[in-house]
N, C-alpha and C positions, 0 to 999 in steps of 0.2 A: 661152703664158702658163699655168703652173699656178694651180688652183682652193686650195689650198693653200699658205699664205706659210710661211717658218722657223717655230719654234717661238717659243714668247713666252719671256718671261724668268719665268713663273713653271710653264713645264712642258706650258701646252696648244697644242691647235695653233689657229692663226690661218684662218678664211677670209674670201678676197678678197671683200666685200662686193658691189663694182661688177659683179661676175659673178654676181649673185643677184637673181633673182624670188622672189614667193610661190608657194604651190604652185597657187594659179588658174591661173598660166599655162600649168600644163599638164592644166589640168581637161579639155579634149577626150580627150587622150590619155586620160588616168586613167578616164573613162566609154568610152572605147572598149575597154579592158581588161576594166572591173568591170561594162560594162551598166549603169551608173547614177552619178549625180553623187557623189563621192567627199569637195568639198572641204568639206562642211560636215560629214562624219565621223569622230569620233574616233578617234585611234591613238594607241599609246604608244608610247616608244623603251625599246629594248631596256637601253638605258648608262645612262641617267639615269631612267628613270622618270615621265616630262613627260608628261603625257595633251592631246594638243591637236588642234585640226580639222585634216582633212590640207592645206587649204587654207592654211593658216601656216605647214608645211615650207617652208624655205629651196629653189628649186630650182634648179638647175644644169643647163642646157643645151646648153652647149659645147662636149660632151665626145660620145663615139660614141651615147653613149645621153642618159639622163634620171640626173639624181643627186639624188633628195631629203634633204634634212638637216634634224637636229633644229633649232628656230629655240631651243633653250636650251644644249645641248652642242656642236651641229655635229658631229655622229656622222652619219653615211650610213644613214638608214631603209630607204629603197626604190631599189633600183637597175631599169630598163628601159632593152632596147637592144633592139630591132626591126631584124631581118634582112628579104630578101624572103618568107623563106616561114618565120618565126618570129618570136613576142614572147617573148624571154626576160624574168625577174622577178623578182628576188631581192629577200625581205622580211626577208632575216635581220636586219637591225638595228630591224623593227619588232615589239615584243611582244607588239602585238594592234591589230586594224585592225577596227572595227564593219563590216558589209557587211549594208544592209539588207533588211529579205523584200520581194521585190514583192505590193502588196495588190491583191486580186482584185474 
């Protein structure tokens, strides 16, 4: 089953709802990456512009990896897929992700 349905009839693309979490669901993951809890930090998408907690991306877990989406566009922010002996990461669809200092 793809994560993506045809095209709508005014040009965008459609995704499958029933195959979406928020991004909390993958708050382990996300603090296993960044060393600290992620879903209560801003990011913006690259497409649109949307400034929101990364815990509201749209997630997608079905797939080899992790697929985060704008919850306004549905543009693909973050992608992760974890091998044995790698976490790959691509943020190209995010334009800026807060990552906060650890206080001493």
């Amino acid at each position: 089953m793809n994560e993506r349905s045809d095209s709508a009839s005014d040009g965008s693309i459609e995704v499958d709802g029933a195959m979406t979490l928020d991004g909390n669901a993958v708050a382990g993951l996300l603090e296993e990456i960044f060393a600290t809890d992620l879903t209560a930090q801003p990011c913006i998408c690259a497409t649109c512009g949307d400034r929101a907690e990364a815990g509201s991306l749209r997630a997608f877990t079905q797939a080899p990896g992790v697929i985060l989406r704008c919850s306004v566009c549905g543009e693909v922010m973050i992608r992760i897929v974890q091998t044995p002996d790698a976490t790959f990461l691509d943020l190209r669809g995010t334009a800026s992700l807060r990552l906060p200092r650890p206080t001493a």
